[in-house]
C-alpha distance (Angstrom), angle and dihedral (degrees) to the residues before:
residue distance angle dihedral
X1 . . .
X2 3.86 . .
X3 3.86 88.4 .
X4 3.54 85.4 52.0
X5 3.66 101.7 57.5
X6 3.71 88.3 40.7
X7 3.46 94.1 66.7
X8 3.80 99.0 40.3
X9 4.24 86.5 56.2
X10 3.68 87.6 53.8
X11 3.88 86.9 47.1
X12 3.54 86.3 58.5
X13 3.49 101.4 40.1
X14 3.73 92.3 51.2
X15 4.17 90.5 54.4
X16 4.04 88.0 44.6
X17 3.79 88.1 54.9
X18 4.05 99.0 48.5
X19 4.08 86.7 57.9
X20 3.98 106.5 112.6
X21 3.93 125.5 175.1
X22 3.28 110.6 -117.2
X23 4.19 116.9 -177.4
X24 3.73 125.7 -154.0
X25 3.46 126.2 -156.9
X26 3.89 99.1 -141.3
X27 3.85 97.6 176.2
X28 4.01 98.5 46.9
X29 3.63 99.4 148.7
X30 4.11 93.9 -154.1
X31 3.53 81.6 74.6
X32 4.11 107.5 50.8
X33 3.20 118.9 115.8
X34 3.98 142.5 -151.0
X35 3.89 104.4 -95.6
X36 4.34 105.4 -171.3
X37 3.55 130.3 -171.2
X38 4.10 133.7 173.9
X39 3.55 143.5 112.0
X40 3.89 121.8 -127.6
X41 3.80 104.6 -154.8
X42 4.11 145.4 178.0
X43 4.00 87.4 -115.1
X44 3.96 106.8 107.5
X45 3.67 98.7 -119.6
X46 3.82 150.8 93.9
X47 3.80 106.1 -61.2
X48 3.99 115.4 -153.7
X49 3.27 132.8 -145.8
X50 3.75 130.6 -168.4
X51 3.95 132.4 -138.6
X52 3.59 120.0 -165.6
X53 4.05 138.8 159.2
X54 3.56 123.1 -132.5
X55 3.75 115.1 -97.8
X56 4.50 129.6 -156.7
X57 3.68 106.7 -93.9
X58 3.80 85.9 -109.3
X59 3.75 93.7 60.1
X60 3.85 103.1 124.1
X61 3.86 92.8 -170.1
X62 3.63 138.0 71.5
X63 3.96 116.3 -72.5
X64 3.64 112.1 -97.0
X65 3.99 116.4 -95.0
X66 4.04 115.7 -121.8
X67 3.79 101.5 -125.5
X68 4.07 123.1 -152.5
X69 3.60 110.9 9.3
X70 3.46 133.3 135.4
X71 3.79 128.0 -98.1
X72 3.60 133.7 -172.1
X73 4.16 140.8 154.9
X74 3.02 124.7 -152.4
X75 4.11 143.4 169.0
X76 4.10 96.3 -159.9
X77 3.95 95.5 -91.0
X78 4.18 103.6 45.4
X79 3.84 124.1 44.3
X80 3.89 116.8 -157.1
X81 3.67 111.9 -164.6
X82 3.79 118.7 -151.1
X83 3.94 124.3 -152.0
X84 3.85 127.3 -157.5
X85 3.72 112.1 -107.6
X86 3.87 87.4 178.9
X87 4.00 141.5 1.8
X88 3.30 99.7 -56.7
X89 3.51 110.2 -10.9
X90 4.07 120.0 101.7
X91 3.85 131.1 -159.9
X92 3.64 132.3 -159.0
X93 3.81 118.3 -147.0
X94 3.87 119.2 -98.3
X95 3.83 99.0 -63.4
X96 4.32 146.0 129.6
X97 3.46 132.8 -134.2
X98 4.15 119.0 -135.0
X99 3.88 112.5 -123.4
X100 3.58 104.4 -124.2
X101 3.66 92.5 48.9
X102 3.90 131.1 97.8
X103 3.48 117.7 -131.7
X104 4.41 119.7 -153.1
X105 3.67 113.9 -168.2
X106 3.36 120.6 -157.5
X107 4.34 133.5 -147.0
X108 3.49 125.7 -166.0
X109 3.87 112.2 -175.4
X110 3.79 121.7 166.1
X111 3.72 96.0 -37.6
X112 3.68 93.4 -42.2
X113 4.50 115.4 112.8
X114 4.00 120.0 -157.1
X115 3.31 125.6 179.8
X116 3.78 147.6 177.9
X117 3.59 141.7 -172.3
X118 3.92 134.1 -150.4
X119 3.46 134.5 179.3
X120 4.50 108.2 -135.2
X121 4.01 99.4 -133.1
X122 3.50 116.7 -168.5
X123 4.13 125.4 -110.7
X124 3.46 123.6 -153.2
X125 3.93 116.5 -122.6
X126 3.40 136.8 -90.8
X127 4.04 115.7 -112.5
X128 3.21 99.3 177.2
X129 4.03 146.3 11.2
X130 3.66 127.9 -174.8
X131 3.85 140.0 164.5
X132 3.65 125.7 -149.6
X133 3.43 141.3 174.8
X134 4.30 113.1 -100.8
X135 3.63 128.8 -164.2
X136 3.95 110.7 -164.3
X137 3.59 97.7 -155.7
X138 3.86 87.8 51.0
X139 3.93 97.3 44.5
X140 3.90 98.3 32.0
X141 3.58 114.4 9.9
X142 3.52 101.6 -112.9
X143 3.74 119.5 112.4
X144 4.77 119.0 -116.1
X145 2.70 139.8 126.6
X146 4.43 122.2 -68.5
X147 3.93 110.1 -98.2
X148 3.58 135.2 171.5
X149 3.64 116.4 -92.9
X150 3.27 118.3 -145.2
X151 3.96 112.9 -147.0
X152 4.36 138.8 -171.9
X153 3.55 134.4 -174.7
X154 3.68 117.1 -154.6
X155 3.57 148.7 167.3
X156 4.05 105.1 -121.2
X157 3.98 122.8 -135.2
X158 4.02 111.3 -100.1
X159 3.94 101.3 -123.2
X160 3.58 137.1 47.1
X161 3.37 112.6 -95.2
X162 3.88 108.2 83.6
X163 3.72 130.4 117.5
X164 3.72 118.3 -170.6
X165 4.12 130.3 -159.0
X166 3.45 124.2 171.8
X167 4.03 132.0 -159.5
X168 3.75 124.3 -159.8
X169 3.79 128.4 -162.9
X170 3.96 126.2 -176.4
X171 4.25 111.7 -139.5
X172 3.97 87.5 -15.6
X173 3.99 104.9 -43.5
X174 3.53 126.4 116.6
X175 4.04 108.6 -117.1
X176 3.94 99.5 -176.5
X177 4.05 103.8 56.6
X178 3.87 98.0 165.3
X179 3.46 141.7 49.8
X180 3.86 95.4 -111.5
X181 4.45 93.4 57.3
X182 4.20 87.1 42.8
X183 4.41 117.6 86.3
X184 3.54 117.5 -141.7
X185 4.36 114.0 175.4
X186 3.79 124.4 171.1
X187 4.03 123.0 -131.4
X188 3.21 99.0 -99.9
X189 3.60 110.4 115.0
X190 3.87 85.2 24.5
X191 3.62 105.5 56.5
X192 3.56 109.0 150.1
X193 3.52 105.8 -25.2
X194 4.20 132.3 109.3
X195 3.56 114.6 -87.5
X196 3.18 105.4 -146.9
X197 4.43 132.3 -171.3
X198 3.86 88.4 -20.9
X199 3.46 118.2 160.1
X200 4.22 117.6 -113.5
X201 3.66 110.9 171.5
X202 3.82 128.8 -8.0
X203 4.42 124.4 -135.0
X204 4.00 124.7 -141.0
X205 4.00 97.1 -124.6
X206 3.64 118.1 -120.7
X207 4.13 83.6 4.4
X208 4.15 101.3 66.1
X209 3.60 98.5 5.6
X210 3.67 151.3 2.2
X211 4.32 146.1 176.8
X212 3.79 99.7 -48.1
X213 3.48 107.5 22.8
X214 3.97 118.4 111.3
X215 3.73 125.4 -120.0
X216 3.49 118.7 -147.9
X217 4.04 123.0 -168.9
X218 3.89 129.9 -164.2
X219 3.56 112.8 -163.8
X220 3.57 115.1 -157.2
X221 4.18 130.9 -160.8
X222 3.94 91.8 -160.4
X223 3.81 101.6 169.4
X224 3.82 136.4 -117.4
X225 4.40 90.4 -81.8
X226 4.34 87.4 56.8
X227 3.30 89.9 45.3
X228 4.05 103.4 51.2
X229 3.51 85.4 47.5
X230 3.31 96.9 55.9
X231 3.51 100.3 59.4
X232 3.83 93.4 36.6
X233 3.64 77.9 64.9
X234 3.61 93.6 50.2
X235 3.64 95.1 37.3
X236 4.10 83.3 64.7
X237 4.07 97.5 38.1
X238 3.62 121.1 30.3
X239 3.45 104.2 10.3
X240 4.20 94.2 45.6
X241 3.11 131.9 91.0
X242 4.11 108.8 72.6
X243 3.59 132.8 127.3
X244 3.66 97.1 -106.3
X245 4.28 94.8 43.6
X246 4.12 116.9 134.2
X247 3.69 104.5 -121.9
X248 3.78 122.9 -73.7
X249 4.04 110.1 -81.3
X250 3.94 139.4 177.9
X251 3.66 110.9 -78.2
X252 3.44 110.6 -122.0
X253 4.15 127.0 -100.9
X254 3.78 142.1 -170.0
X255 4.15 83.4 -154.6
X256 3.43 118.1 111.6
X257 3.80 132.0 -135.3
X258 3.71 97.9 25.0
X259 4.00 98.5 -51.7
X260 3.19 120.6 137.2
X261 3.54 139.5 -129.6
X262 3.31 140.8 26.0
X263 3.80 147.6 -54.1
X264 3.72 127.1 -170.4
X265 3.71 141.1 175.6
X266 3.95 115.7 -156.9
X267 3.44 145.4 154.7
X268 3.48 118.8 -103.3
X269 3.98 129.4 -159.3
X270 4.05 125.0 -176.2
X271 3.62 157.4 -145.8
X272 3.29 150.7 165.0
X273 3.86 136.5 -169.9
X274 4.17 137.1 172.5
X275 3.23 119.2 -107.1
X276 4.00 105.0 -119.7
X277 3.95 133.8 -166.5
């Protein structure tokens, strides 16, 4: 016995001893890097895109903007240039991308050129929207709490191929701000037939929305590339962290030159509805 706990104090003697500090300097700027997001759609509008440095995981505030660099799209024969309206933040003129087209933008920052390319699929429309009150122990047999649901019907693409996200906003405010709150599905199991009263995106009643407030939807067609980055994202966020996970690895990017990110181009189709009793 006394041998026996002998040993095990070496044991942990030995681990104690191996321990060495080692300090990490999380916020080195020499190693920040161009973060981009934005959309370029066929809505006839300003299209934004977003600039941002990378940040120490223990940054509590917002990322850093990249000021003064140059912005363009372009699909080979037309160039759209895009000014900053604020740090960091970069608006085309009033303008609509063609499904069927690919889109490159193109970043010039100190010297440095980015770019990515994304091919505009089209999205079939909307024909109807509507929001109604669901109680999960009445629809599905589980007991929570009574939320809106938040409903479409829609004619589905023939061919594989599409990848649907949809954004909601209540009286003209985004409600889903991050990847994680936002859906995105492929076509698989909806190839070509109607979608019909299928739920989208669900509201918090009395906290997101309530009786009189408009819904809006934007249905997106983002393409197979959005969509496997998307949950390569997730894959390493949200849905990490189990016993059985692969080890953590870069998320994918269609960003060159070590940005990150993503760019997409992606038709767009809309509706909006008011929430009744």
């Amino acid at each position: 016995m006394n041998k026996h706990i002998i040993y095990i104090l070496f044991a942990l003697f030995a681990l104690s001893s191996c321990t060495e500090r080692i300090d990490l300097d999380l916020n080195d700027q020499d190693g920040q890097r161009i973060v981009v997001d934005g959309w370029f759609t066929d809505e006839e509008k300003q299209h934004e895109i977003r600039l941002t440095w990378t940040t120490s995981y223990f940054f509590n505030e917002a990322a850093p903007p990249v000021e003064g660099a140059v912005l363009s799209i372009t699909d080979g024969e037309t160039t759209i240039d895009l000014t900053e309206e604020s740090p960091g933040i970069y608006h085309t003129p009033v303008v609509a991308g063609t499904p069927g087209t690919t889109y490159t933008l193109q970043i010039d920052h100190n010297d440095e050129l980015y770019e990515a390319s994304s091919y505009m699929r089209p999205v079939a429309p909307i024909d109807s929207l509507h929001v109604r009150v669901l109680d999960p122990e009445e629809e599905f047999g589980f007991p929570g709490d009574e939320y809106y649901s938040v409903r479409i019907w829609t004619q589905e693409l023939p061919g594989t191929g599409d990848y649907y996200m949809w954004r909601t906003y209540v009286n003209g405010e985004s409600v889903r701000d991050t990847l994680r709150e936002l859906t995105f599905i492929d076509d698989q199991f909806y190839d070509g037939v109607y979608v019909e009263d299928v739920e989208v995106d669900y509201l918090d009643i009395e906290d997101e929305a309530t009786v009189g407030d408009t819904v809006y939807i934007e249905q997106f067609n983002i393409g197979e590339d959005a969509y496997n980055i998307f949950i390569g994202i997730m894959n390493e966020t949200e849905w990490n962290g189990g016993l059985f996970d692969a080890p953590p690895a870069n998320v994918e990017t269609n960003l060159s030159n070590g940005a990150l990110g993503y760019f997409g181009a992606a038709g767009v189709s809309t509706k909006s509805t008011v929430i009744q009793e």
